[in-house]
C-alpha positions in Angstrom: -6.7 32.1 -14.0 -6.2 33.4 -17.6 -7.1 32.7 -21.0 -3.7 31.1 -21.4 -4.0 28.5 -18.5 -6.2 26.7 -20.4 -3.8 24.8 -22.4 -2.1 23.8 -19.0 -5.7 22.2 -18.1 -5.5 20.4 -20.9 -3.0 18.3 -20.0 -3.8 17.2 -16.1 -6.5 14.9 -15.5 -9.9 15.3 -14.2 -8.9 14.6 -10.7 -5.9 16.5 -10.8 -8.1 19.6 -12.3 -9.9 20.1 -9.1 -6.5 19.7 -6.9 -5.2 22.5 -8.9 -7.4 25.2 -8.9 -7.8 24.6 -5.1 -3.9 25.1 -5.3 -4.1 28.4 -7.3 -6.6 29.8 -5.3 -4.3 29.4 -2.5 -0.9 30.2 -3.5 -0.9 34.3 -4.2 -1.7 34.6 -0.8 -0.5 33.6 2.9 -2.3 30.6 4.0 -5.1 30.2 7.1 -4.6 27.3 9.3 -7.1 26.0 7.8 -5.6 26.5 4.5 -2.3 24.8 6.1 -4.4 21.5 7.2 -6.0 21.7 3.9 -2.3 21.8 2.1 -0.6 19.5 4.4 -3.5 16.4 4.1 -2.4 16.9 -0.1 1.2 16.8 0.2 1.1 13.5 2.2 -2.0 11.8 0.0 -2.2 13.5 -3.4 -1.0 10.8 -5.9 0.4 13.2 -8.7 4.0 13.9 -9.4 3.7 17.4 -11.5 1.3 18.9 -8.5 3.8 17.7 -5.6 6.4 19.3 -7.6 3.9 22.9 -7.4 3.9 22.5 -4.0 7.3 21.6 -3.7 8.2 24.9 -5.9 6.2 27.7 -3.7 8.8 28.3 -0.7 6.1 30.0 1.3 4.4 26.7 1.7 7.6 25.0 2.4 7.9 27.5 5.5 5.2 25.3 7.1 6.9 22.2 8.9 4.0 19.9 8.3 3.7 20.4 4.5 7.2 20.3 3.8 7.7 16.8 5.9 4.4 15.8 4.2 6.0 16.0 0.6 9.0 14.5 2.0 7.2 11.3 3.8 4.9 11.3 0.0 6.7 8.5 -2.0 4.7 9.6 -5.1 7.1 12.7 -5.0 9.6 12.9 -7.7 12.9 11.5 -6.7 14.7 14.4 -6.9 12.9 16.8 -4.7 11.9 14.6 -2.2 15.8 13.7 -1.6 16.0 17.2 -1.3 13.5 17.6 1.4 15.1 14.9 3.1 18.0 16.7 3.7 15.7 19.5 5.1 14.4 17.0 7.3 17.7 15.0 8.6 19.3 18.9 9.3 17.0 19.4 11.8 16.5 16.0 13.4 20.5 16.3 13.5 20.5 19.9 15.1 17.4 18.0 17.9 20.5 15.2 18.8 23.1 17.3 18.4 21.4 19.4 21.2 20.6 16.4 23.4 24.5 15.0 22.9 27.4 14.7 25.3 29.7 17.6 25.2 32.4 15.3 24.0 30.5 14.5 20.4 29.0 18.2 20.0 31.6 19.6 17.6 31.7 16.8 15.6 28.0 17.0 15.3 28.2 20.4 14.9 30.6 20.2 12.0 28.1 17.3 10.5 25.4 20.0 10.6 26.9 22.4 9.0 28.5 20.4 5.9 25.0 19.0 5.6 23.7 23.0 4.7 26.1 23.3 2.9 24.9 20.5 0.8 21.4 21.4 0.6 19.7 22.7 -3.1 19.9 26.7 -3.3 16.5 27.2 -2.8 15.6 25.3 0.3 18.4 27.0 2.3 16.2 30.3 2.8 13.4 27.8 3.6 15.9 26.0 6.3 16.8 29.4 7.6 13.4 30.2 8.2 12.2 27.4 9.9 15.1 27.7 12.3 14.7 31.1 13.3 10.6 29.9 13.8 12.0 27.6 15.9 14.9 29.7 17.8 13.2 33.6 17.9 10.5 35.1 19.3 7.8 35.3 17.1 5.6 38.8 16.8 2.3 39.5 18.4 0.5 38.2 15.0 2.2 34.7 16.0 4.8 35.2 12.6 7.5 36.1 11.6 8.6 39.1 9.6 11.0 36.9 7.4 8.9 35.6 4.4 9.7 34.5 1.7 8.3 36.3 -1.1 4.6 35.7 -2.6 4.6 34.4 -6.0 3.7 36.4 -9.1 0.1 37.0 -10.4 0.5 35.1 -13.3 3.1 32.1 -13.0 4.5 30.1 -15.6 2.6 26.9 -14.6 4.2 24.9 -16.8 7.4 25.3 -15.7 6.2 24.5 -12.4 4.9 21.6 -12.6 7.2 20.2 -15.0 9.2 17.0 -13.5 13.0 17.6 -12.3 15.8 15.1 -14.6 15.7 11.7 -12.7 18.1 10.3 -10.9 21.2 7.9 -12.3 19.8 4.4 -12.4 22.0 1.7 -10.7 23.4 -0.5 -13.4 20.9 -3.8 -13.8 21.4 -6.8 -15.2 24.4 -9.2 -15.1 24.7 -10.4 -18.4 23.6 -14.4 -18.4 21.8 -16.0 -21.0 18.8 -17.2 -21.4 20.5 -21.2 -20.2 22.7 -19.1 -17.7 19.2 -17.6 -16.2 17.5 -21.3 -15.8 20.2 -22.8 -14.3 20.8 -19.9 -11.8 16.8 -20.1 -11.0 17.0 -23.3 -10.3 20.1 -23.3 -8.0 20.9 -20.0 -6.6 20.3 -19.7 -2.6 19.8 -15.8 -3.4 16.2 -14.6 -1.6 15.9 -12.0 -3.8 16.7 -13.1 -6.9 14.9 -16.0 -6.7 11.8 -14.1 -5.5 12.6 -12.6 -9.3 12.4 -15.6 -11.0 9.4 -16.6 -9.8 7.8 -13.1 -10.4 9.5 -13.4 -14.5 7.4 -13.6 -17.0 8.9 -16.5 -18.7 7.2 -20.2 -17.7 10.6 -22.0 -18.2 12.3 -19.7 -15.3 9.2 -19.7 -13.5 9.1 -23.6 -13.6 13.0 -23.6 -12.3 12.6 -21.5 -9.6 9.5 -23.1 -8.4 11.9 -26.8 -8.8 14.4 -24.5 -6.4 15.2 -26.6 -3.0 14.9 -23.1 -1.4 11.9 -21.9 -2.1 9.8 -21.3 0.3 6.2 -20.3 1.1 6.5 -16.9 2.3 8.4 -16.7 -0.8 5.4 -18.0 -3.0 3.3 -15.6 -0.7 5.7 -12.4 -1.8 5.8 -13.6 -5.4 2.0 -13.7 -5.5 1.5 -10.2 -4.4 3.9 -9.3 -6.7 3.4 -11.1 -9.4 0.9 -10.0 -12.7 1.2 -13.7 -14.6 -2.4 -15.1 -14.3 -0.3 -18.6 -15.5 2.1 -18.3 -12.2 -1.0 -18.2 -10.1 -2.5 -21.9 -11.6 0.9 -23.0 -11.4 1.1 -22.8 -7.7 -2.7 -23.4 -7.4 -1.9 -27.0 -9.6 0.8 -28.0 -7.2 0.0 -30.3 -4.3 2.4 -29.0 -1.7 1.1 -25.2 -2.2 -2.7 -26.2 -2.5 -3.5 -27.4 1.1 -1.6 -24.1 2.7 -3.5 -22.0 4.3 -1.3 -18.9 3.8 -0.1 -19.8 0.4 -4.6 -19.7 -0.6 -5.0 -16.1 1.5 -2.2 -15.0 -0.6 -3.8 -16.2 -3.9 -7.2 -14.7 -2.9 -5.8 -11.3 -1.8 -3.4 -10.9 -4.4 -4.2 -7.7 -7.2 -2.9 -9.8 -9.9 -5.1 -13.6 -9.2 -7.7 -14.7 -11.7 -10.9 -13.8 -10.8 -12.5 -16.9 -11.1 -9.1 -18.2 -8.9 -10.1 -16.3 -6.3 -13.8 -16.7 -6.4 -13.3 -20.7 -6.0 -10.4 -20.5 -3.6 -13.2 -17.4 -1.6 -16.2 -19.8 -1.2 -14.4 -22.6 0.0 -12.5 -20.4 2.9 -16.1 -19.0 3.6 -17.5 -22.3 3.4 -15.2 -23.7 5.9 -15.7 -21.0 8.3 -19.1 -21.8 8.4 -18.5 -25.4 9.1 -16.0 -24.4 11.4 -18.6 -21.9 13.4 -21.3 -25.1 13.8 -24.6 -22.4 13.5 -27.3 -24.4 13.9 -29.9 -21.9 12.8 -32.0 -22.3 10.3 -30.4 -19.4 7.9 -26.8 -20.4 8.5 -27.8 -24.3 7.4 -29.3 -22.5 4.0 -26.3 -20.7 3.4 -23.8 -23.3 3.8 -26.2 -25.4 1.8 -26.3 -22.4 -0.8 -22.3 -22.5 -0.5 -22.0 -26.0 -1.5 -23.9 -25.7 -4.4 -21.8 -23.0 -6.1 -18.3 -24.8 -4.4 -16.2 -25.9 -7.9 -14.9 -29.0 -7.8 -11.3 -28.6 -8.0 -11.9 -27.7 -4.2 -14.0 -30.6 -2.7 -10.2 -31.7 -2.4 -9.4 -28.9 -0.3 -12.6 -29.4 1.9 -12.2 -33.0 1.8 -8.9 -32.8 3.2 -9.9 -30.0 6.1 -13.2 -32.1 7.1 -10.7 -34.9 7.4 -8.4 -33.1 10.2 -11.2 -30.8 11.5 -14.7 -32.9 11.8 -14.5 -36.5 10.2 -18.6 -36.6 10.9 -19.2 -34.1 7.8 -16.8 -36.4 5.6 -20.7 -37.9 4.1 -22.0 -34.7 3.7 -18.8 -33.5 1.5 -19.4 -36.6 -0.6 -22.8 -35.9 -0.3 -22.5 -32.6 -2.7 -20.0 -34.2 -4.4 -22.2 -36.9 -5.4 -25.2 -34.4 -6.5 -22.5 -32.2 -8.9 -21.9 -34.5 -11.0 -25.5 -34.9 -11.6 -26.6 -32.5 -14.2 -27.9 -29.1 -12.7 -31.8 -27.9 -12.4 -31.4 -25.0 -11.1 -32.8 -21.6 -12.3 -30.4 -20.9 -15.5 -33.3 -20.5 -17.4 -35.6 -18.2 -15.2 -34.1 -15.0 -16.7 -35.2 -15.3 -21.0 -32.5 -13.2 -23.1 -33.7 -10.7 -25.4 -33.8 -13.1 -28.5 -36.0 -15.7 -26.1 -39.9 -15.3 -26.8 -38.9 -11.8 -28.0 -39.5 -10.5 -24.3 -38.0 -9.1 -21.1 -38.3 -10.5 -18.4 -41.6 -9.6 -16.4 -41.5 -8.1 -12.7 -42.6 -11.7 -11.0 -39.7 -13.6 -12.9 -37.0 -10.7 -11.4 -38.9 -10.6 -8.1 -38.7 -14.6 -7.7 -35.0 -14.8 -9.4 -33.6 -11.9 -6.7 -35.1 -14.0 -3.6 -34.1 -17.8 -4.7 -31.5 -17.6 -7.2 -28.4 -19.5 -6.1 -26.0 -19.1 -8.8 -23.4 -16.6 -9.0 -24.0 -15.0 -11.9 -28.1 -14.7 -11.4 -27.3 -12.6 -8.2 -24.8 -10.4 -10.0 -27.2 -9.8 -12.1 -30.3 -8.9 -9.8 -28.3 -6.5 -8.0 -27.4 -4.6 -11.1 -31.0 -4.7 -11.7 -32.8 -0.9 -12.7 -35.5 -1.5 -10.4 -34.2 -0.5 -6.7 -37.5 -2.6 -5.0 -35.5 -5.6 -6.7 -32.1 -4.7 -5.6 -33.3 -4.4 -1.9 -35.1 -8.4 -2.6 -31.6 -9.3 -3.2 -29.6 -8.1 -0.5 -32.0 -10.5 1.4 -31.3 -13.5 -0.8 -29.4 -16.0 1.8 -27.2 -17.4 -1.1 -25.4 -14.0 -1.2 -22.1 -13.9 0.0 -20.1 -11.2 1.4 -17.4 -11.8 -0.9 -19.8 -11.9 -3.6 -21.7 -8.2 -2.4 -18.1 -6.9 -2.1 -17.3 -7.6 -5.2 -20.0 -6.5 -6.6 -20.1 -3.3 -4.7 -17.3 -0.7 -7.0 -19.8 -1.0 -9.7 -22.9 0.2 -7.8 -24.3 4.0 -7.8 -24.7 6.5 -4.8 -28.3 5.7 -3.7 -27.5 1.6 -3.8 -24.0 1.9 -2.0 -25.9 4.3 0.9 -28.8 1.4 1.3 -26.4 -1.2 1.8 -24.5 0.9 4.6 -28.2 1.4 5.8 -29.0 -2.3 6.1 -28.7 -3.6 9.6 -26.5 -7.2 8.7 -24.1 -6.2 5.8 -23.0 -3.5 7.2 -21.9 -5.0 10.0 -20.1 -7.6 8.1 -15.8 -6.4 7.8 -16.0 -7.1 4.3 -18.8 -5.4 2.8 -17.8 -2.4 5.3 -14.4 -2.4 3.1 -15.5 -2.5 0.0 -18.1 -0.1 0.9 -15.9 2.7 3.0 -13.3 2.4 -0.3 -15.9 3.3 -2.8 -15.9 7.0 -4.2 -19.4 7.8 -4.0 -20.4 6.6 -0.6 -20.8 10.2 1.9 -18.8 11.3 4.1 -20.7 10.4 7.6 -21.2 7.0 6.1 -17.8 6.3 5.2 -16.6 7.5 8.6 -19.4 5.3 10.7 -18.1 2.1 8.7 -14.6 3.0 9.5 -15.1 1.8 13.0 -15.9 -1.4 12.2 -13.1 -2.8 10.5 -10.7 -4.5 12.8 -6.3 -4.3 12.4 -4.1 -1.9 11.1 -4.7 -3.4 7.6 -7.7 -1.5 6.4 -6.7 1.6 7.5 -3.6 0.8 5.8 -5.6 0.6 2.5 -7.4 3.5 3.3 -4.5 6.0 3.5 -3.0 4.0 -0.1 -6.4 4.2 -1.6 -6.7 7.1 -3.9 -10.4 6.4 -4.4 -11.1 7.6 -1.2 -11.9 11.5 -1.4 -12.8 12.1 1.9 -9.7 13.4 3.9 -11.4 13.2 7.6 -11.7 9.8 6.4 -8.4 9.4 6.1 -7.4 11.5 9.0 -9.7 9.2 10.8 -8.1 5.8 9.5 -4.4 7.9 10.3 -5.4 8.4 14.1 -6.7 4.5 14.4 -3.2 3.4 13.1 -1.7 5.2 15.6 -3.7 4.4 18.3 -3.0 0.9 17.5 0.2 0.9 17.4 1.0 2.6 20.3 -1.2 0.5 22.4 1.2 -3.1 21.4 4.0 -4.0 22.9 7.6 -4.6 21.3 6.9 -8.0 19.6 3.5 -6.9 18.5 4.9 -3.7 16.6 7.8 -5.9 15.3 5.3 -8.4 13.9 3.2 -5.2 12.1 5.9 -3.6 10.8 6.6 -7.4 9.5 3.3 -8.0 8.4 3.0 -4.0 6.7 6.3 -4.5 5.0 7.8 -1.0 5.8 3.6 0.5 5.3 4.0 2.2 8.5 6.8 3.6 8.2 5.7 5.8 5.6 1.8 6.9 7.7 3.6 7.0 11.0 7.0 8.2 10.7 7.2 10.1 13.7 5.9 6.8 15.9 8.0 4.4 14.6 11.5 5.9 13.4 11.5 7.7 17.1 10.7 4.1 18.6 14.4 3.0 18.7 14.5 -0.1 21.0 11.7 -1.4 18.7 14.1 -0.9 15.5 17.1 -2.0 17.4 14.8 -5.7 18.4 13.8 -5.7 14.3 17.1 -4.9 12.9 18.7 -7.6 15.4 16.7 -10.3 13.0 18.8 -12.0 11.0 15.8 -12.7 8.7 14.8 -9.5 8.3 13.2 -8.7 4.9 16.0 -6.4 3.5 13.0 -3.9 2.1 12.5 -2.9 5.4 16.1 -2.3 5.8 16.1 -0.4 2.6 13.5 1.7 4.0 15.3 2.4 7.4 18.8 3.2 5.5 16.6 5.6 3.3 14.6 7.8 5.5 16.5 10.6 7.5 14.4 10.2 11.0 16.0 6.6 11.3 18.5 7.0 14.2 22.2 6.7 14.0 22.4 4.0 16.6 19.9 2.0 14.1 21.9 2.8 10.9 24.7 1.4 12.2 23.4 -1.5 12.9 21.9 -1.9 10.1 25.6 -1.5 8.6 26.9 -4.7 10.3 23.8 -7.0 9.2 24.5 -10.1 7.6 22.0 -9.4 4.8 23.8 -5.9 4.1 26.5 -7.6 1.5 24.0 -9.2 -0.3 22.4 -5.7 -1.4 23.7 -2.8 -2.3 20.9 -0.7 -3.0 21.0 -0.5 1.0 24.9 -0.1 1.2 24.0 2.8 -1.4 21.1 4.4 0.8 23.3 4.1 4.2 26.2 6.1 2.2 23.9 9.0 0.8 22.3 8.8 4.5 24.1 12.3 6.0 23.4 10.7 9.7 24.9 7.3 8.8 28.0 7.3 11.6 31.3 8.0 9.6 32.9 4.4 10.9 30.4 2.7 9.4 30.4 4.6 5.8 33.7 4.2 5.7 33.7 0.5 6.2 30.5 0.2 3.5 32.6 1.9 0.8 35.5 0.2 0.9 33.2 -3.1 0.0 31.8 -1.5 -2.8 33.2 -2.3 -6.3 35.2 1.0 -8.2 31.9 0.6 -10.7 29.7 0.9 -7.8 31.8 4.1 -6.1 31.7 5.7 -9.5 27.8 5.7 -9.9 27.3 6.8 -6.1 30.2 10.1 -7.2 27.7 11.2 -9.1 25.3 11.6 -6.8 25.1 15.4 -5.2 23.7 13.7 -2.0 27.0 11.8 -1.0 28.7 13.2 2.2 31.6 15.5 1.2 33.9 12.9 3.1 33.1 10.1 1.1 33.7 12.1 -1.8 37.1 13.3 -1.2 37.9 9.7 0.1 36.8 8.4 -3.7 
């Protein structure tokens, strides 16, 4: 590095700092295979757009298969280049069928395979050429070839490197209503999609007429939860009778990023407090916690209890009422165990912390004990049986090193699935920890967070959580991979490419659903491993004229079969061909046909 790179530092970030000079101390030189595992674990999980573009702009990395289709499968790479290294990646998977095909369909393939190189950007065709003779000659003694492209220069403009290709052309949005125009179509349109935008829309008054729509639904609630950032939408839903007693529509409110945390903390201890009635412990510690739970339960959900107990176990109908009673009696609990600074003009003494960490039953007391500077106190707490594992695992992203490491030493919160969570996502906890908690969380879904998750630093860790998603999924059947890709929403697609796009009888089952949520499709028209027999039948679902974000991806899709393009653009409008003509990716006989 020179002086003069230091004005480049300035402007990355302190995480993005220590990627790069790892990258700079590689790139002069031919990589290891070590080096290549190293460079290959960034380009599919490094979360920075100027740094995938680096990588994206040294052709001697791109020589190496698993880095280039790492950047490709990366969705945090800009737009531009990685539709670029999609075409890199659909060449060869067409040159694989076109191999494997009848004799009949060869030159036709063969003439698909060439127009699609000729179509590819300048620079990646040396890279294309290389990887082809890898795969076609017989390499030298050293296990390379003598074709390389050349190293880089010892002093690079990095800059200019890193610096973000033009975006895209946008699809035109909008379509022109007024603000009247917009409730009325809220409240009547029979449109998935756009009333899933309604209900996601920052104004109340569209919000209230699409949640009046006769067609909503509650997996539509349960997507415009997740999506949704309006802490009013969430009350809204939690106020209303016919989404308050669902079980799915409450497991979407507690999960979702965007719900109130005092939502989720009342809707959290009455789901825990219910699968503790459920579970009938009689031991002496599961009778103190569920007592311990019913004092902190708020009383907008004795409702929601009330109604279980009545369905579940009528015999625990006087104990609800019980607690119901003794809430609305004032409180003597220990609010005033803790003085405050201005109180007697003291701290509080070692006995009052020591007493509040093992009997406090409040939230907020316990939140408080465990931040406490004393660790002998922090320890007293973790044995308090009023805390919660909801409550620990919240409280767990603001601990330090040493605390995080004793609560992966302690022998029952570990154990719990989800303190091990919180614990395995935090970005101080060790490596060996991290990797021993991994194998206790059950599902795909945390290892699904693990691989988003760029808090977690550790990429054996992630390697790790890679391998258990594909152990799992290759060990279900047809309807149990259909229900996770479901379940995922196209999250799979993205860690196991390979697995699932090569899994065609799966697809064909998925696609076959005439419910199928039409992201998924929009992922399948997009990606270049997705096989022809697929995109074509994705070109006849009943959901296709409804979108045309995926009539758009199936056009610029080079292995999309030419029947079906040609049907898809002569639906589109002459606005709608115009926009896709300017795209360099459409297929040269589309673009003589418009």
């Amino acid at each position: 590095m020179i002086v003069g790179d230091s004005v480049f530092l300035d402007t990355l970030t302190e995480s993005e700092r220590i990627h790069f000079r790892h990258l700079a101390l590689v790139r002069p030189q031919l990589p290891s295979d070590g080096q290549i595992q190293m460079l290959e674990g960034l380009a599919r999980s490094m979360a920075s757009p100027r740094l995938l573009t680096l990588m994206a702009r040294t052709p001697h990395w791109l020589a190496h298969w698993p880095i280039l289709l790492g950047l490709a499968e990366n969705e945090t790479t800009p737009e531009a280049i990685r539709r670029d290294l999609e075409m890199v990646v659909s060449l060869f998977d067409q040159m694989r069928e076109m191999d494997t095909a009848p004799a009949a369909e060869k030159a036709e393939r063969s003439e698909s395979v060439r127009v699609l190189y000729s179509q590819l950007n300048v620079g990646l065709k040396p890279v294309a050429k290389l990887l082809a003779k890898q795969l076609a000659k017989t390499v030298s003694s050293s296990g390379t070839t003598q074709e390389l492209p050349p190293l880089p220069s010892e002093h690079p403009d990095w800059a200019s490197l890193t610096s973000l290709p033009a975006a895209l052309p946008e699809q035109p949005a909008g379509d022109g209503l007024d603000r009247t125009g917009r409730l009325i179509r809220a409240h009547q349109t029979a449109q998935p999609d756009e009333l899933l935008t309604f209900l996601v829309d920052a104004d109340p008054d569209l919000r209230q007429a699409a949640l009046r729509n006769p067609l909503v639904s509650e997996d539509l609630i349960c997507q415009a939860l997740a999506q949704s950032s309006e802490v009013a939408f969430f009350e809204e839903v939690y106020a209303e009778a016919r989404w308050y007693f669902r079980e799915p529509v409450r497991d979407s409110l507690q999960g979702s990023p965007g719900c109130p945390s005092d939502l989720s903390r009342r809707v959290g201890l009455s789901r825990h407090l219910v699968a503790m009635l459920d579970h009938g412990s009689p031991d002496r510690p599961s009778l103190r916690r569920i007592v311990s739970l019913f004092t902190q339960l708020d009383e907008s959900e004795y409702q929601f209890v009330t109604y279980w107990a009545k369905g579940q176990s009528p015999h625990l109908l006087r104990v609800v009422k019980y607690f119901y009673d003794r809430l609305l009696r004032q409180r003597s609990g220990l609010a005033s165990a803790l003085p405050g600074r201005g109180e007697e003009g003291r701290w509080a003494t070692m006995e009052e912390r020591v007493f509040l960490a093992t009997q406090a039953t409040q939230e907020e007391q316990i939140s408080q004990v465990l931040k406490d500077p004393n660790p002998q106190v922090f320890r007293l707490a973790l044995e308090n049986p009023a805390l919660t594992p909801r409550l620990l695992a919240s409280t767990i992203p603001g601990l330090d090193h040493e605390r995080v490491e004793a609560i992966t030493a302690h022998s029952a919160w570990a154990e719990d699935p989800m303190v091990a969570e919180a614990l395995v996502h935090h970005p101080q906890i060790s490596e060996a920890s991290a990797l021993r908690l991994l194998e206790q969380l059950p599902g795909m879904k945390p290892a699904i967070e693990i691989l988003r998750d760029p808090r977690v630093q550790h990429l054996s860790v992630k390697r790790r959580a890679l391998e258990t998603l594909r152990t799992l999924y290759l060990g279900m059947d047809i309807p149990d991979r259909i229900t996770a890709l479901r379940t995922s929403g196209g999250e799979l697609m993205r860690h196991l490419p390979q697995d699932v796009l090569q899994d065609e009888e799966t697809l064909r089952r998925m696609v076959a659903d005439r419910q199928l949520d039409p992201g998924i499709l929009l992922r399948l028209a997009r990606n270049k491993l997705t096989p022809r027999a697929v995109l074509e039948q994705i070109a006849g679902h009943p959901v296709l004229m409804a979108h045309a974000a995926i009539m758009s991806e199936l056009l610029l899709n080079p292995k999309t079969p030419r029947e079906s393009s040609a049907r898809i653009w002569g639906l589109l409008s002459e606005a709608e061909q115009q926009q896709l003509l300017r795209s360099p990716h459409l297929p040269a006989s589309l673009r003589t046909q418009g």
